[in-house]
N, C-alpha and C positions, 0 to 999 in steps of 0.2 A: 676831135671831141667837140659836141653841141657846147655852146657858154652857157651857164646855166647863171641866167644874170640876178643874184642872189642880193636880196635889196637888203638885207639887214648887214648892220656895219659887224658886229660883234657878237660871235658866236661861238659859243665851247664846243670843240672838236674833239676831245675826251680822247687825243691821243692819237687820232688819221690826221693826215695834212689834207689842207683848204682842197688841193688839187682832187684828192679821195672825194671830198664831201661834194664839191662841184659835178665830179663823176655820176654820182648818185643820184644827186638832182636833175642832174640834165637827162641822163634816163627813164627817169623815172616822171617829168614834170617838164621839160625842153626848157622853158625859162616862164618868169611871171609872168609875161606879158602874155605867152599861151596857156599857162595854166589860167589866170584868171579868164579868159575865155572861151574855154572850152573843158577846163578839169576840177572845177572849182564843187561841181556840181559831181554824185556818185558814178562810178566807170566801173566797165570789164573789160580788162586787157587781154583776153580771151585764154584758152588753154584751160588748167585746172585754177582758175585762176579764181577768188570771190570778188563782190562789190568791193572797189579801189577808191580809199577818199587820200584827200592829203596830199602828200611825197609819196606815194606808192605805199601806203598803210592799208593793206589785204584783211579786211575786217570778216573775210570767210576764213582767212587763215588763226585768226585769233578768236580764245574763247572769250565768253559772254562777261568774264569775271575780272580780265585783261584789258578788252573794250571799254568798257563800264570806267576801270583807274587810269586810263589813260585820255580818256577824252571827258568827262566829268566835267563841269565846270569852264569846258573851252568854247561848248557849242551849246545853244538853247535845248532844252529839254525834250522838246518834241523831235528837233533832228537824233537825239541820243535815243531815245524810245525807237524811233521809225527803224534808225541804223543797227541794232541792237540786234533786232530778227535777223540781221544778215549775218549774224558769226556762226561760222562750222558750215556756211551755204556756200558751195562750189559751182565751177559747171554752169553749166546752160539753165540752171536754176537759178544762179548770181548774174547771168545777163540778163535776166528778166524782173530781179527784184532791181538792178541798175536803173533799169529805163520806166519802172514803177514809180522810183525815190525822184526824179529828175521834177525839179520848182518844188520838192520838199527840202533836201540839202542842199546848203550850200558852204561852203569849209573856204573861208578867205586866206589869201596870201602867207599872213605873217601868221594866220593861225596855226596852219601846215608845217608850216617855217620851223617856228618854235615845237611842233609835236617830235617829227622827225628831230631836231637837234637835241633835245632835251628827254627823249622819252626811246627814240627807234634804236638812234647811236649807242646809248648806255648800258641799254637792254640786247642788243646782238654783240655788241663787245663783249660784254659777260658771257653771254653765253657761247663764244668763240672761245674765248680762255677757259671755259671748262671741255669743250672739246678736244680744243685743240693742242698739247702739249708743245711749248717752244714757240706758242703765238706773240707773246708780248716781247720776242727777241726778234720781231719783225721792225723793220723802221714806218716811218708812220705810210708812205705811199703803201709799201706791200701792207700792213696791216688793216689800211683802207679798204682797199683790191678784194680783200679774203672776205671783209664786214661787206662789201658790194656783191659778193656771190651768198652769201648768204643770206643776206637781206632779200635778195630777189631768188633763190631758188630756195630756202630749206632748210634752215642749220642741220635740221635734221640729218641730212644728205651726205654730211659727214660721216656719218655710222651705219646709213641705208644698205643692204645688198643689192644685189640686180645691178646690169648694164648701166640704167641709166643714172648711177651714182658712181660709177666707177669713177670716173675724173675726181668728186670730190673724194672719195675714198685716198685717192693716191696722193693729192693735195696734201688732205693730212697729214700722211705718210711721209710726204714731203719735205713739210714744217718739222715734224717732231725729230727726222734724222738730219735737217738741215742742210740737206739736197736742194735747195732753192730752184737753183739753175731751170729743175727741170718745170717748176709752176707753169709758165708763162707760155709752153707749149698743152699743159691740161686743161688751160683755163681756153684757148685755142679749140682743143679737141671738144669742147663742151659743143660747142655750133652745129654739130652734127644733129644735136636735140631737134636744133629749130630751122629745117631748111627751107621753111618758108615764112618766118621772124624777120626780118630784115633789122627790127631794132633787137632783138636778142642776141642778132651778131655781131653789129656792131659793136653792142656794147660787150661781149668779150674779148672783140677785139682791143675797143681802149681800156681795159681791166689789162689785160695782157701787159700793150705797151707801157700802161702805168703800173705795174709790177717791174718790167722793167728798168726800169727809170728808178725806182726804190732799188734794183740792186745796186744799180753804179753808183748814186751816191751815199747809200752804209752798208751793200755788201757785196764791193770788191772783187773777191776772189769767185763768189758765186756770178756776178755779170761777166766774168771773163771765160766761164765754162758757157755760157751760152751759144758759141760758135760751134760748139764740139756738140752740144747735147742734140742725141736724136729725136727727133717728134717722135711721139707716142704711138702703139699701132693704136687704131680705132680697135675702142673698147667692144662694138656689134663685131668684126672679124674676130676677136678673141674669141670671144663667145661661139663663138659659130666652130670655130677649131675645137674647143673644148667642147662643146655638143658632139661633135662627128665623130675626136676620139675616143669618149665615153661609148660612141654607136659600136666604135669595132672594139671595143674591150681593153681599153688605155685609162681603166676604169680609177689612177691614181694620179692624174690630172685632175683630181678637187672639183670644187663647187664650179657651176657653169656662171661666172660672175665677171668675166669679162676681166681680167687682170692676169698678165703675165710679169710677176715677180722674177729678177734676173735671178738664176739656179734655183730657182721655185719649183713645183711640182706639174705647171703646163711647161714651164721649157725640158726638163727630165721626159715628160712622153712624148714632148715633139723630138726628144732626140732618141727617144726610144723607138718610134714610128719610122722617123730618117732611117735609123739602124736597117729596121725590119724589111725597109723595102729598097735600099740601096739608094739611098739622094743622101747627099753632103751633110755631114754632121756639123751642122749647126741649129740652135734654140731659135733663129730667126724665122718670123711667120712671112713667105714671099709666095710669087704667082706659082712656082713650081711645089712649094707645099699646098696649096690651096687644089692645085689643080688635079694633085694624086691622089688630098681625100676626099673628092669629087666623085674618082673612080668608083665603077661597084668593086666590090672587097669584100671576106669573107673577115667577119672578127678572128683575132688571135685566140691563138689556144690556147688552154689554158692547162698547165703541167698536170702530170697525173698526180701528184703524189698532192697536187693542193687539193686534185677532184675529192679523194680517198680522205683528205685529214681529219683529224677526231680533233675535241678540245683540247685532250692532253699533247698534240704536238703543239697546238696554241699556246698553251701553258709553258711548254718547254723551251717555244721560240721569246717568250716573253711574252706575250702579250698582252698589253694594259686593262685592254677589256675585261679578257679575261680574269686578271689578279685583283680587278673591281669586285665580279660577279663572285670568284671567290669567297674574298673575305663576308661579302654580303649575305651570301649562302652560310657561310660557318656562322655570322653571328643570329644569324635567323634561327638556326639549327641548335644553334644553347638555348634560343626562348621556346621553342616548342617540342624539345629534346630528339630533336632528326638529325640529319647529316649533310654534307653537300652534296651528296652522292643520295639522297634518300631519290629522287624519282619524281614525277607527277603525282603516277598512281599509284604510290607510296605516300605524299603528301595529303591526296584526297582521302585515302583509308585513316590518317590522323584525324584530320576535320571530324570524320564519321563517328572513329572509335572516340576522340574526347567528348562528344555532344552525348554519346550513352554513358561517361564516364559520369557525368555531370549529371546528369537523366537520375542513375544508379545512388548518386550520391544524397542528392535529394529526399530519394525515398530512404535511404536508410538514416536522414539524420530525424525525414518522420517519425521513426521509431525510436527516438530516444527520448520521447518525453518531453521535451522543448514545448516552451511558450510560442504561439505560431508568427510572433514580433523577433523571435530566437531565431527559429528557422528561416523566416524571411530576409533576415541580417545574413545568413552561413548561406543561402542559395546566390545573395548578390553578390557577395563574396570570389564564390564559384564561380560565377558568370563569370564576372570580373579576369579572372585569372585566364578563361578559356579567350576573352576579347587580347589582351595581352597574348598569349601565344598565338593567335591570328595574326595579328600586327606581322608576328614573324612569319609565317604561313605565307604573310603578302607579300613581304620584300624577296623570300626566295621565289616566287614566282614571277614578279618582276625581273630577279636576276638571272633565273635561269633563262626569260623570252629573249633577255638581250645577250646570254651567253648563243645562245641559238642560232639565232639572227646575226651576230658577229659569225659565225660559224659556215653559215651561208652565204655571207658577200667574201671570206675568203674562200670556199671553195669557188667560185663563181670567179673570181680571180678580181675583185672590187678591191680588194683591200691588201696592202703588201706582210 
């Protein structure tokens, strides 16, 4: 790990050890002596990355309202104004307002110093502990580690779908079940992001090694599974498995997101797959599964009796959708007095016949002699009451498109 030769004597670490915070800065800033000459002034560290001031403070990534409270009062006004246009700017648009700003900004030493400790730390701690359930039961190297991936890629990332957040997907996962062990090879599997980064891998690498170093000394039991624990498959091969079996009709291997949860729903079709075509029954993704759904193949069939089914065998096997779209149906069917069984073009004939009922009503309270302030009270009225049975009119057709549509991804054999 770079030194990250940190001039100030005394600084609140809000709960990382010194070793985390040095981590951060060396990454993000190599030590003062290169930042003041050379980072001192605005940067783009390329990728989706914006105008970078400071300790790696991504002034694209932060809005204008955030910008503004945290730098306020540190830097002369005019660099606040100039720097201000860069928040929410990404991209090859932030490499260009970078080298715009350059003999405008300049963000000294201890200015940086003091942001990142005082403003970056406090602010991504929080919002890790609201992420992250079982984060503050981290010791302070791993609680570092976790503040260091998130500070540079995302907090967001935690809860993102899609391949490229799987790692921190399962991190979480990680923490909150207190599987440790397995961190230190997800934070590893991240490098795959960046194979032409060289400082991006490094630095998961020493994120890794300094995760582990926080297990052995407070958690024990978890650095000593670390011999045992398997590396991760690469979250794109997941993916890719779970794309091919969805291709042949393994349609209950779930969202194509890159995670194979152990007795989850992608190891269930890879061993449903094995079954189908005689390779070793096992949930493992190796060259021999890759290599058979490579093959061309004909998708699975799918039973006759799913092709044939109606709602009411859904109903009778249970089905949750189903017992949704029901009760939604029957309470639609009290406000506009239908049924759940009323039909489409049974529904649309309501519509029809209320709007003449309404039409009809109108004209005969004409005739009763009423002040036309009378009648204009009793026709809003009316109105009133037909918008009200619409309301219901809506939800059943709502719930009938998704009783339907549930009804077609199991005849199609999508859904179990």
């Amino acid at each position: 790990m770079t030194n990250a030769a940190v001039s100030a004597s005394a600084i609140d670490l809000h709960g990382i050890s010194r070793a985390a915070f040095d981590l951060i800065v060396a990454a993000e800033v190599t030590s003062e002596a290169w930042y003041s000459k050379h980072l001192s002034g605005p940067t783009w560290p390329g990728e989706q990355s914006g105008v970078t001031i400071g300790c790696g403070y991504d002034v694209g990534q932060t809005t204008r309202q955030q910008f503004l409270a945290d730098w306020s009062g540190k830097i002369p006004d005019a660099m606040l104004k100039a720097l201000a246009k860069c928040c929410g700017v990404t991209g090859q648009a932030a490499a260009a307002l970078a080298r715009k700003l350059r003999g405008v900004v300049d963000i000294p030493w201890d200015v940086a110093l003091e942001g990142f400790a005082n403003h970056d730390i406090p602010r991504y701690l929080a919002i890790c502990r609201l992420l992250l359930p079982g984060f503050d039961e981290l010791s302070p190297d791993c609680k570092g580690v976790i503040l260091s991936i998130a500070f540079n890629r995302d907090a967001g990332g935690f809860n993102k779908a899609g391949t490229r957040w799987t790692e921190m997907r399962q991190i979480k996962a990680a923490i909150g079940s207190g599987e440790l062990a397995k961190i230190p090879g997800l934070i590893r599997s991240m490098k795959r992001l960046w194979p032409d980064s060289k400082g991006l891998r490094i630095r998961r690498d020493d994120e890794a090694a300094l995760f582990e170093h926080g297990l052995a000394t407070s958690h024990p039991h978890e650095h000593a599974k670390l011999a045992t624990t398997p590396a991760p498959v690469d979250p794109d091969v997941v993916a890719h498995i779970q794309a091919r079996l969805r291709e042949l009709g393994y349609y209950d291997v779930g969202q194509v997101d890159g995670e194979q949860s152990p007795q989850g729903r992608t190891e269930g079709m890879i061993l449903a797959y094995r079954n189908a075509r005689g390779l070793p029954l096992t949930p493992a993704i190796d060259d021999q599964l890759i290599a058979e759904l490579g093959k061309p193949q004909e998708p699975r069939q799918v039973a006759e009796t799913r092709v044939s089914a109606t709602v009411a065998d859904l109903r009778d096997d249970g089905s949750q959708t189903i017992a949704l779209t029901d009760r939604a149906k029957g309470w639609a069917g009290k406000i506009f007095g239908g049924s759940s069984g009323l039909g489409t073009a049974g529904a649309l004939a309501w519509v029809t016949d209320r709007a003449t009922q309404v039409s009809a009503a109108k004209d005969a309270v004409g005739g009763l002699g009423l002040t036309p302030g009378a009648i204009q009270a009793i026709a809003i009225g009316l109105a009133a009451l037909v918008v009200v049975a619409g309301v219901g009119v809506l939800v059943w057709f709502v719930a009938d498109t998704l009783e339907q549509r549930r009804l077609a991804d199991y005849r199609a054999g999508k859904h179990a």
